[in-house]
The first five atom37 places (N, CA, C, CB, O) and aatype in JSON, in Angstrom:
{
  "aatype": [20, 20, 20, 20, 20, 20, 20, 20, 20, 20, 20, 20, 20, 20, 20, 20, 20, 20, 20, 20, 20, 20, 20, 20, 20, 20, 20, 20, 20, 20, 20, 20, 20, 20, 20, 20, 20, 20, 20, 20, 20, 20, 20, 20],
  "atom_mask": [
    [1, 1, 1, 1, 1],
    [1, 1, 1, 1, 1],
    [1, 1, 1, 1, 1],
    [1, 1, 1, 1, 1],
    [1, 1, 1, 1, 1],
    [1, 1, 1, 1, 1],
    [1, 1, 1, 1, 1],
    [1, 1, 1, 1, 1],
    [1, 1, 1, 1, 1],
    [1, 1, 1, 1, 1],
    [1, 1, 1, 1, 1],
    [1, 1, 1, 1, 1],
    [1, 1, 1, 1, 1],
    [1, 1, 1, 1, 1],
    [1, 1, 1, 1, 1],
    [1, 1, 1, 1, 1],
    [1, 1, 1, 1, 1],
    [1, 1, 1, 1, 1],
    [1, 1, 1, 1, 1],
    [1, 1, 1, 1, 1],
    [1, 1, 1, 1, 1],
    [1, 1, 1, 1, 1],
    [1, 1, 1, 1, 1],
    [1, 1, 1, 1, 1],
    [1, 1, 1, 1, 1],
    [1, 1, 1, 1, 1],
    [1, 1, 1, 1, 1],
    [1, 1, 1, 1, 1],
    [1, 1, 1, 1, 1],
    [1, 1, 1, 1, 1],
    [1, 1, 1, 1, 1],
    [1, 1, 1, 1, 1],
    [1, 1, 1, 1, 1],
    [1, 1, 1, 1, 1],
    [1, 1, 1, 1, 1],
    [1, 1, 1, 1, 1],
    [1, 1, 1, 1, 1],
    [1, 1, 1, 1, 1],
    [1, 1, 1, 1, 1],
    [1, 1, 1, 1, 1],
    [1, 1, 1, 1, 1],
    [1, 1, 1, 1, 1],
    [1, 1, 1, 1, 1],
    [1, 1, 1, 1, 1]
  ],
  "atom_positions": [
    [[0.84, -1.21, 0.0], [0.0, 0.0, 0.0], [0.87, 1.26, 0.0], [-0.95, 0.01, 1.23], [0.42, 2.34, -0.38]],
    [[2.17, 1.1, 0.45], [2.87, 2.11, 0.45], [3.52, 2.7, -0.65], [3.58, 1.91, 1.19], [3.98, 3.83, -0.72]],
    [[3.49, 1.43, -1.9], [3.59, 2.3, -3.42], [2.44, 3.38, -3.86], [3.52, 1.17, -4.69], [2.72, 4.32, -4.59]],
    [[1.25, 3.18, -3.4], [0.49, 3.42, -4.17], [0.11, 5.04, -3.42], [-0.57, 2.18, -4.37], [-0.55, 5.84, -4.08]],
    [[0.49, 5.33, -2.27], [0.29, 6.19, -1.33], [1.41, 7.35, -1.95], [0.53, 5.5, 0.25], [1.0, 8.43, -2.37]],
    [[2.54, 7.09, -1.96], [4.0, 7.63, -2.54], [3.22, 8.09, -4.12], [5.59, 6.09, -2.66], [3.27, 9.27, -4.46]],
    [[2.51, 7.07, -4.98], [2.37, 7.41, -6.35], [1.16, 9.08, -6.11], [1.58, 5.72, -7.36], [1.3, 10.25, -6.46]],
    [[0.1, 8.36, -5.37], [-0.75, 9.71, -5.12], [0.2, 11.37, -5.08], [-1.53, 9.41, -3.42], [0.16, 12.36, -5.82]],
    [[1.04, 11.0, -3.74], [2.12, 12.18, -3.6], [2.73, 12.83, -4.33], [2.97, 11.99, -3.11], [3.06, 14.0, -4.14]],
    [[2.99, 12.11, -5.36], [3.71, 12.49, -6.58], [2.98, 13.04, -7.45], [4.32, 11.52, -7.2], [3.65, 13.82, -8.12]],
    [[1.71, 12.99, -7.81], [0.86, 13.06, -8.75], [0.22, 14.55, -7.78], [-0.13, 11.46, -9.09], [0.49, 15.66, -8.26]],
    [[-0.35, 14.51, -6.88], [-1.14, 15.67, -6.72], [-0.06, 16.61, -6.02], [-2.56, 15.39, -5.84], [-0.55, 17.51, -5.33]],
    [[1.04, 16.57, -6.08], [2.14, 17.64, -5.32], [2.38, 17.1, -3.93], [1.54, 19.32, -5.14], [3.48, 17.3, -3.42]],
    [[1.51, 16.5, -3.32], [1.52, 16.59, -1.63], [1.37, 17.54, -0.66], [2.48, 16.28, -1.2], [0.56, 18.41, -0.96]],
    [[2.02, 17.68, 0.66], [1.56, 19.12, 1.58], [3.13, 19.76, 1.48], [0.87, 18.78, 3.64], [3.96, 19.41, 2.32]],
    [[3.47, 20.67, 0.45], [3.93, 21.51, 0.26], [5.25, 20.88, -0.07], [3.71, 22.38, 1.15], [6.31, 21.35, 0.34]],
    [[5.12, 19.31, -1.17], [6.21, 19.31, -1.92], [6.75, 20.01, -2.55], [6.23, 18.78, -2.45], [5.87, 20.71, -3.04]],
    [[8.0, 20.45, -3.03], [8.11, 21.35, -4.37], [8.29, 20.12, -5.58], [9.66, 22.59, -4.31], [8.23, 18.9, -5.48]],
    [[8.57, 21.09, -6.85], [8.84, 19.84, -8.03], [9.78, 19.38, -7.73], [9.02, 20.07, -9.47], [9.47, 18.19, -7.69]],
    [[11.06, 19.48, -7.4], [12.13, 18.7, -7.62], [11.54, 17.38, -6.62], [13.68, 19.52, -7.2], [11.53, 16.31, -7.23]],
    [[11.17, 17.31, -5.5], [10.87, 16.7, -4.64], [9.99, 15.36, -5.52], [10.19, 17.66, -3.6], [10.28, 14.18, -5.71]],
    [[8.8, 16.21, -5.94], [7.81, 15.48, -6.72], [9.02, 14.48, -7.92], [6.55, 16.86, -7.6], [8.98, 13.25, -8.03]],
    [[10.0, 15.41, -8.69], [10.48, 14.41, -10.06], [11.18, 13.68, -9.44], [11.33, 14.96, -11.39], [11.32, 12.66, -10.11]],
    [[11.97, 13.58, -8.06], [12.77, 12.68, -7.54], [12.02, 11.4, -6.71], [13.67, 13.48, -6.7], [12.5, 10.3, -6.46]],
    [[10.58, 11.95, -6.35], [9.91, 10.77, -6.27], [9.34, 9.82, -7.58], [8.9, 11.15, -5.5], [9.27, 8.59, -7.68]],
    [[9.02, 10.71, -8.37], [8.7, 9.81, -9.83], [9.5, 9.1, -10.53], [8.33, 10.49, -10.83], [9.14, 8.3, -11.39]],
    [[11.32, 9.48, -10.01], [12.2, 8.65, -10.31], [12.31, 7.6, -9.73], [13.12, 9.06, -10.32], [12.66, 6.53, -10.23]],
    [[11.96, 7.83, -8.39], [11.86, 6.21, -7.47], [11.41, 5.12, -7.9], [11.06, 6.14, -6.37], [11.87, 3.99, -8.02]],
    [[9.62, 6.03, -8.27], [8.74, 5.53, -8.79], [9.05, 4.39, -9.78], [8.12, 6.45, -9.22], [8.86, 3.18, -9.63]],
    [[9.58, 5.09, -10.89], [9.86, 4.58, -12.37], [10.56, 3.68, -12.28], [10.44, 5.4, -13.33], [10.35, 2.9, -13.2]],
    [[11.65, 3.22, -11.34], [13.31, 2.39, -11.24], [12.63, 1.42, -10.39], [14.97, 3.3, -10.36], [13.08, 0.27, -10.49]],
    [[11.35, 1.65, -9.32], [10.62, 0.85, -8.71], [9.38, -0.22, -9.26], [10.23, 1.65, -7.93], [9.15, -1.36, -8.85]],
    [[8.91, 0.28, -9.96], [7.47, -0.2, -11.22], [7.95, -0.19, -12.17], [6.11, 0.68, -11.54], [7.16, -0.64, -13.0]],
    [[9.03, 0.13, -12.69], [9.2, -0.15, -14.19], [8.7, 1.1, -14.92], [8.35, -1.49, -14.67], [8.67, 1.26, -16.14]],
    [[8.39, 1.76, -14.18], [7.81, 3.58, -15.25], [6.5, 3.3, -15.36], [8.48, 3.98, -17.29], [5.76, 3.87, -14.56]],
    [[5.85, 2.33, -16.38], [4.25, 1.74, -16.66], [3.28, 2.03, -15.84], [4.1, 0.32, -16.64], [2.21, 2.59, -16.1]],
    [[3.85, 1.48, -14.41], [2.79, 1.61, -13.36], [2.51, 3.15, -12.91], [3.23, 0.74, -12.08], [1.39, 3.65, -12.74]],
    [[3.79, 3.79, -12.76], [3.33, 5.47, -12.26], [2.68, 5.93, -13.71], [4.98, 6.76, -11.71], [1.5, 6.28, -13.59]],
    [[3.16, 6.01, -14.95], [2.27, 6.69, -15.46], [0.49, 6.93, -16.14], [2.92, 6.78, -15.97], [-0.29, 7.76, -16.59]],
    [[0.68, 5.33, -15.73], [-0.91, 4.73, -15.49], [-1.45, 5.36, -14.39], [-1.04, 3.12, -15.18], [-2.64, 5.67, -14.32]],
    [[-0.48, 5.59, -13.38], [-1.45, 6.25, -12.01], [-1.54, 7.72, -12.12], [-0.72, 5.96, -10.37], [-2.44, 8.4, -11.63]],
    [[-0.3, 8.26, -12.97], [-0.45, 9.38, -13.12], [-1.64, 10.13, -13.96], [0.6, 9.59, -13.46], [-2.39, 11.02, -13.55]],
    [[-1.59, 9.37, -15.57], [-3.17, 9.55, -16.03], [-4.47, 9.16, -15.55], [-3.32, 9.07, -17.04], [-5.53, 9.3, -16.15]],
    [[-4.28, 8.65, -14.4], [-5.95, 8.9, -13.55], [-5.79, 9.06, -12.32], [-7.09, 7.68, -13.58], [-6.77, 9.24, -11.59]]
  ]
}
């Protein structure tokens, strides 16, 4: 559950992420899921 919590974060900014914060989590993301899965979560 804790991927999918991290993917939300990334996607709606969080409580007062900045971007770099946000693209360094989407890098996690991507090296973690394979990329596929965040940007599936990202388009919805």
């Amino acid at each position: 559950m804790s991927h999918g919590r991290m993917v939300n974060v990334a996607v709606t900014g969080g409580d007062g992420i900045g971007p770099e914060v946000t693209r360094a989590g989407m890098r996690i993301m991507e090296a973690g899921c394979g990329g596929g899965l965040l940007h599936r979560a990202a388009l919805h």
